[in-house]
C-alpha positions in Angstrom: -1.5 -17.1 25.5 0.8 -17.2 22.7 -0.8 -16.5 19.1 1.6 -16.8 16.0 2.0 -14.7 12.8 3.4 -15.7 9.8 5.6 -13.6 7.9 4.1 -12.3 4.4 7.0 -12.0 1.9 4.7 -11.5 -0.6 3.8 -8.1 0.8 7.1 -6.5 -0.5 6.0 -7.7 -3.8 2.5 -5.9 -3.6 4.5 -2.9 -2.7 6.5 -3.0 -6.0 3.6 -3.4 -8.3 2.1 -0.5 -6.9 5.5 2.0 -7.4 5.5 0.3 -11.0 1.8 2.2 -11.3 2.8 5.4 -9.5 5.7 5.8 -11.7 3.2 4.6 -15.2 1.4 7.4 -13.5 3.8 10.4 -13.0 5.6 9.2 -16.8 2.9 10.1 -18.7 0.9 12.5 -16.7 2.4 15.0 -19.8 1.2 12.9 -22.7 -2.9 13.7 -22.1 -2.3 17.2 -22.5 0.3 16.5 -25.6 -1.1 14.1 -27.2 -4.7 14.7 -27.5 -5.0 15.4 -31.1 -2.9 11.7 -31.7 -3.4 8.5 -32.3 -1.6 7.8 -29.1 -3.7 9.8 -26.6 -5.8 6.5 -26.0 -3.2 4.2 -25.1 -1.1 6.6 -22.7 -4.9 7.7 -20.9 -5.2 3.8 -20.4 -2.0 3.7 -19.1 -2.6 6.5 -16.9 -5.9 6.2 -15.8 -5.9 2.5 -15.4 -3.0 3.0 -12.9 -4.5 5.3 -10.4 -5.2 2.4 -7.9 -1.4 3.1 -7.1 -2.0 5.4 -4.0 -5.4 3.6 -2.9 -3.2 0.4 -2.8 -0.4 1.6 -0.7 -3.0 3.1 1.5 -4.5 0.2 2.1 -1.2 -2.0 2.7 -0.8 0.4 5.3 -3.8 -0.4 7.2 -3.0 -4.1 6.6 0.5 -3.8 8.4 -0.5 -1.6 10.9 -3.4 -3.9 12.1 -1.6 -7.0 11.2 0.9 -6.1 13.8 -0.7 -3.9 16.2 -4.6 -5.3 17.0 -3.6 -7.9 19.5 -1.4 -5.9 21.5 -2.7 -3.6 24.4 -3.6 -0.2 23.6 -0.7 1.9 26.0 1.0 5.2 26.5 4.3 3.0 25.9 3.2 1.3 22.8 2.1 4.2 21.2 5.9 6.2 22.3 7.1 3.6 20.0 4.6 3.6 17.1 5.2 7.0 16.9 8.7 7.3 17.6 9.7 5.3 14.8 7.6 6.7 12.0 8.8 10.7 13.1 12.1 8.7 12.4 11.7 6.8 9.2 8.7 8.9 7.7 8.6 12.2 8.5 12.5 12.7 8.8 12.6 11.8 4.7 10.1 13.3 3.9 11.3 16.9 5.2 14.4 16.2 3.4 13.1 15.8 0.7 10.8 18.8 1.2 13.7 20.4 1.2 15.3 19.3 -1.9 12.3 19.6 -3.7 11.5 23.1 -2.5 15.0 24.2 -3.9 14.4 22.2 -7.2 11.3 24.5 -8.1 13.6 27.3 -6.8 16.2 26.2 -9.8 12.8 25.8 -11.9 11.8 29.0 -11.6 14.4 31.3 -10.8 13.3 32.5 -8.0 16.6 33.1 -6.1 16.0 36.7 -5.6 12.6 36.6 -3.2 13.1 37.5 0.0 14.2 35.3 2.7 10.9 35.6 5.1 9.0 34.6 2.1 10.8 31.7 0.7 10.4 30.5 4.6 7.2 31.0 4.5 6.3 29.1 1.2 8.7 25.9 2.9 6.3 26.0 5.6 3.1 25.5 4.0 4.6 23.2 1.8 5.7 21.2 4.6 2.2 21.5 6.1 0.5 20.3 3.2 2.7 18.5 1.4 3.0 20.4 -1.6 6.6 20.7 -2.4 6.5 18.7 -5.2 3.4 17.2 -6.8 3.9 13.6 -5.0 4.8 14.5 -1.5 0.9 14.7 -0.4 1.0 11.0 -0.2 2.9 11.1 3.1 0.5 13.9 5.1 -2.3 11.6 3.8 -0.4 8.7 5.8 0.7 10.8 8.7 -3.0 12.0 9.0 -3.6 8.1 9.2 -1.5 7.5 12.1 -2.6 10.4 14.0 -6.1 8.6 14.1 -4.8 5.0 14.1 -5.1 4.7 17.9 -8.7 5.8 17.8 -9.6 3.1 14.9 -7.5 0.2 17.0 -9.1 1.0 20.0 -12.6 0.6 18.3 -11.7 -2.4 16.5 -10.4 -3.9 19.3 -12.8 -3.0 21.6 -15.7 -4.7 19.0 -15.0 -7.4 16.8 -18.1 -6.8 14.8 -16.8 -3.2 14.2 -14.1 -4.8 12.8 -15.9 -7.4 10.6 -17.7 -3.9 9.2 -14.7 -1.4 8.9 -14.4 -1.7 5.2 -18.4 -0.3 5.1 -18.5 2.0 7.6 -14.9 3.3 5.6 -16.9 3.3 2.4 -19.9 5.2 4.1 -17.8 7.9 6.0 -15.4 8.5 2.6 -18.7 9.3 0.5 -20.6 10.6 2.8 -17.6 13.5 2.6 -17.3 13.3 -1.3 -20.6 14.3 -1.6 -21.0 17.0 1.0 -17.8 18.1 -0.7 -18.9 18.2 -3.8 -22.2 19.9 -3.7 -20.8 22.4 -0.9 -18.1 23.4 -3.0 -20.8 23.7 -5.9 -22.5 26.5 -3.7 -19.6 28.3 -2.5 -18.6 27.5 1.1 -15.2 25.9 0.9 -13.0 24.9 -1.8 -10.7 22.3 -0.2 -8.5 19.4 -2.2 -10.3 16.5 -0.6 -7.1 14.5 -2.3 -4.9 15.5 0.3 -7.7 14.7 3.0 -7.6 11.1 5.1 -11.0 10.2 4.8 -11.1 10.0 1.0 -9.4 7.3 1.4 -10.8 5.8 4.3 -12.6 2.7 2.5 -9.2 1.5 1.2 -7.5 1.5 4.8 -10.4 0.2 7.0 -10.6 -2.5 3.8 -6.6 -3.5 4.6 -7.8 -3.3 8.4 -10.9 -5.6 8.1 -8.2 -8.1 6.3 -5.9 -8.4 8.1 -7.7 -9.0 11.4 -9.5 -11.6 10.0 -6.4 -12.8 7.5 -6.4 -16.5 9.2 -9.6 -16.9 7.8 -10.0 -15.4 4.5 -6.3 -16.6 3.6 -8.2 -19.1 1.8 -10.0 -17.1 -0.4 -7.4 -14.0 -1.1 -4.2 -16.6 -2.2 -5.1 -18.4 -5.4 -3.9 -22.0 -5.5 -4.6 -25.6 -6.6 -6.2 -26.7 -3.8 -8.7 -23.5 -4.0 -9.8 -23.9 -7.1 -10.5 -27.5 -6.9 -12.8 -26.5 -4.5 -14.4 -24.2 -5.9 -13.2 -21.2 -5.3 -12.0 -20.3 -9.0 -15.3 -19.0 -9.9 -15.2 -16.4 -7.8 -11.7 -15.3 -8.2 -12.1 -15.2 -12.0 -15.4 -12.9 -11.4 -13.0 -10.5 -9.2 -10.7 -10.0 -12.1 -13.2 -9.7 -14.8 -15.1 -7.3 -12.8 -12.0 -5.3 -11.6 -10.8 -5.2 -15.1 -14.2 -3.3 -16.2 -14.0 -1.5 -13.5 -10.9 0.4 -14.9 -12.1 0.1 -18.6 -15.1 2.3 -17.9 -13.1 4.8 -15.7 -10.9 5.0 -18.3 -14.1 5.2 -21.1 -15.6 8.3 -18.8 -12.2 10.3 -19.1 -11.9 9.3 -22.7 -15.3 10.6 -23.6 -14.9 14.0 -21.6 -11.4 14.7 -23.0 -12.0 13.4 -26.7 -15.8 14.0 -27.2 -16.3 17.3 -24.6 -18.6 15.0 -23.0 -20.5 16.6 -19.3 -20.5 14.1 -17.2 -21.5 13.7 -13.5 -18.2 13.7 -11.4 -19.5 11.0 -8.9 -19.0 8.7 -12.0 -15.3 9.0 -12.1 -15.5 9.1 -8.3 -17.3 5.7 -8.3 -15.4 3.8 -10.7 -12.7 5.2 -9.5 -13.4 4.0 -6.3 -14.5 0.3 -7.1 -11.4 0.0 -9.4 -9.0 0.9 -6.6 -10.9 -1.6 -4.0 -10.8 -4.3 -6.2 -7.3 -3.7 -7.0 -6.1 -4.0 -3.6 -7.4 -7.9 -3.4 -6.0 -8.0 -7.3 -2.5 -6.9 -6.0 -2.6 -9.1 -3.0 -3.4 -12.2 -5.1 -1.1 -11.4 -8.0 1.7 -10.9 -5.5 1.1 -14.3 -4.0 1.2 -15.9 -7.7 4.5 -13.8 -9.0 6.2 -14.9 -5.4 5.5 -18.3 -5.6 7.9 -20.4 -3.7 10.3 -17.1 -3.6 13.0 -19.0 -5.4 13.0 -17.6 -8.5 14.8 -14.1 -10.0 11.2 -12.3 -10.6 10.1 -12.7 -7.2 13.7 -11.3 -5.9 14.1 -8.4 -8.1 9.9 -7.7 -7.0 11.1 -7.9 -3.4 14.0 -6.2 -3.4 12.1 -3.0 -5.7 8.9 -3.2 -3.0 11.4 -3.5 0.0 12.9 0.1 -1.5 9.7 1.5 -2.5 9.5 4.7 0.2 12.7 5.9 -1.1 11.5 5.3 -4.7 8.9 6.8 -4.7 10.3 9.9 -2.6 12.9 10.3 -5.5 11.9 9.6 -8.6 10.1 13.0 -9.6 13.8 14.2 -9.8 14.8 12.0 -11.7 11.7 11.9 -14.1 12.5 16.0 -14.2 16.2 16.1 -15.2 15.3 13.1 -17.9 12.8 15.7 -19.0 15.0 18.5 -19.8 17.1 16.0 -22.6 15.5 17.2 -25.9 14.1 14.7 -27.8 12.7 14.9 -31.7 11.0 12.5 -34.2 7.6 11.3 -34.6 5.1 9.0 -32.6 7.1 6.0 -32.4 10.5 8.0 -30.8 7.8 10.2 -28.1 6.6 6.7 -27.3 10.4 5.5 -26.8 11.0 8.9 -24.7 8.2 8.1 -22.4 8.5 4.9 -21.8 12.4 5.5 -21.4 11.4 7.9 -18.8 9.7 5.6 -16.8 12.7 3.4 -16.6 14.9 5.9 -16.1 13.0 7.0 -13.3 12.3 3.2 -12.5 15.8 1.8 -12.7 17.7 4.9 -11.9 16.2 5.5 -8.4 16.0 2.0 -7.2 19.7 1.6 -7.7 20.2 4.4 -5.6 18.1 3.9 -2.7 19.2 -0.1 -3.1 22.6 1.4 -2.9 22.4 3.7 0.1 21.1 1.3 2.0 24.1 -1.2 1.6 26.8 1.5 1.8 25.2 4.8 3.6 25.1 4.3 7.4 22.6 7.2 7.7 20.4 6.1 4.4 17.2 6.2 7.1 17.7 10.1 6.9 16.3 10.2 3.3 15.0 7.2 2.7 13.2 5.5 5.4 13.9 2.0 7.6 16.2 -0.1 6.3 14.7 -3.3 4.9 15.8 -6.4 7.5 16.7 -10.0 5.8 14.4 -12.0 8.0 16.0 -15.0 9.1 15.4 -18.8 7.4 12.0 -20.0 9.4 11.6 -17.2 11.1 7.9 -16.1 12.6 6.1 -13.3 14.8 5.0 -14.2 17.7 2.9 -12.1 19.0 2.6 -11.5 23.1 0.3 -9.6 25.6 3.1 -7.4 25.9 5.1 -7.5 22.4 6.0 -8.6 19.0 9.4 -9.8 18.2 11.0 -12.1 15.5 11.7 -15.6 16.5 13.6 -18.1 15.1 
């Protein structure tokens, strides 16, 4: 039997709301350090702080596509050649290169020429291992660490319905149950690992994306805000969602306010659980603001929000070098003009490596190499319809 998907536009746009954070992020990860003493250390630690849904969000939409896509068809040897065949292609490929480019950026950094070949190799490797070349790149082992284990979470959510219906729990369970035997046995000595580079940190936000979009015919109603909805009720419990996710980020902000400005000691499974109800919340926050700001998909914001989410990948992957090289202009003058040079920064970084990557994928044959799949223009009407044995565009 046949069973249709729609095509979600508005996913592109989620996408670009979330680089927009990751870049707010990365411009002003310098200001907490510089600016402490200032008037303006408040507003750049909201900016900051506020923002760190970003990777929780894109996590997420990739548990979203991949079981959006993927939880009706059958679980083979072939389909799984294929899953993994294209992301070794349009994941891992970029992300070496840019290993690579980044690895001989902190050479040029550092001046470190002169070390021996065997050890420069060396450092490359466990960079590319752990994703460490630059301070970004973890991002993608975190993902590739998801798709290593996605055949073993599709299998058990297809297997069991009521698994699925409880993902986003049993996520939330297995991700704390880790934070806190990390926490307490890195207290005491026995390991000392960075749990932010680990999968299952994140694993509430991608079971969350998996949970919805299994069951996305049904709660369609309740993520996408519209007229109908509310006259039926529904506003209520949307506003709640945004009130309570806006707190949510105002007191994770507050606790890193009061330990930086007031030397407060505070329990670090505060931050972690704020943290961690912030980001949740923002992934239904995102979803439903990227559903309003699409609308019909007729007017300019919606296309430039597409066309910045559809060349997020290769945003994100090159931005940092951007955002460096902006940092080595010299810039003087008081509060207002370091304001203007951070927030210039962010554009730069913004504007600068979108045009590039928009670029290379109109012009460059090979732009997959560094950048990732090229984004398709789905055709007018277009939907997925989704077989026993495959998914393929229709007209």
């Amino acid at each position: 039997m046949l069973s249709q998907k729609e095509r979600i536009p508005q996913l592109d746009i989620f996408r670009a709301i979330a680089i927009l954070a990751v870049l707010a992020i990365h411009a002003t990860s310098r200001t907490l350090s510089e600016m402490l003493d200032t008037s303006l250390f408040h507003p750049f630690l909201f900016i900051n702080k506020f923002s760190q849904f970003a990777v929780p969000s894109f996590v997420f939409l990739s548990g979203f596509v991949l079981f959006y896509n993927y939880i009706d068809r059958p679980l083979s040897g072939k389909m799984l050649g294929k899953f993994y065949s294209k992301r070794l292609l349009y994941i891992i490929v970029p992300y070496v290169v840019f290993s690579l480019l980044y690895f001989i950026l902190k050479m040029y950094a550092g001046n470190t020429w002169d070390l021996p070949a065997v050890e420069q190799i060396n450092k490359l490797g466990k960079y590319l291992l752990k994703g460490t070349a630059y301070t970004h790149l973890y991002y993608v082992i975190i993902i590739f660490q998801f798709y290593v284990l996605f055949p073993i979470f599709l299998w058990c959510l297809q297997k069991s319905r009521r698994i699925a219906a409880c993902s986003p729990l049993i996520g939330l369970l297995l991700q704390w149950g880790f934070v806190l035997l990390n926490k307490y046995m890195t207290k005491n000595g026995y390991w000392e690992l960075s749990k932010g580079s680990l999968s299952i940190t994140y694993f509430s936000y991608f079971l969350l994306g998996a949970a919805i979009a299994i069951y996305y015919p049904t709660l369609k109603k309740w993520l996408i805000p519209s007229r109908e909805g509310w006259q039926s009720g529904k506003g209520m419990a949307w506003i709640s969602l945004w009130v309570v996710w806006a707190a949510a980020g105002i007191v994770h902000v507050e606790l890193w306010y009061s330990s930086y400005k007031k030397a407060a000691v505070i329990n670090s499974l505060w931050y972690e659980g704020f943290s961690n109800l912030h980001a949740l919340l923002s992934c239904i926050v995102l979803m439903q603001l990227s559903f309003l700001l699409y609308g019909r998909g007729r007017n300019w914001l919606a296309a430039m929000l597409s066309s910045m989410g559809a060349c997020s990948f290769g945003i994100y992957l090159l931005h940092p070098a951007l955002l460096y090289f902006y940092r080595e202009i010299p810039f003087h003058g008081g509060s207002l003009a370091y304001a203007a040079a951070i927030a210039g920064g962010w554009l730069v970084a913004l504007l600068g490596s979108w045009l590039v990557v928009a670029l290379a994928f109109r012009y460059l044959k090979h732009s997959w190499i560094f950048f990732g799949s090229v984004p398709q223009k789905p055709k007018s009407g277009a939907k997925i319809i989704t077989t026993d044995k495959s998914v393929k565009a229709q007209g």
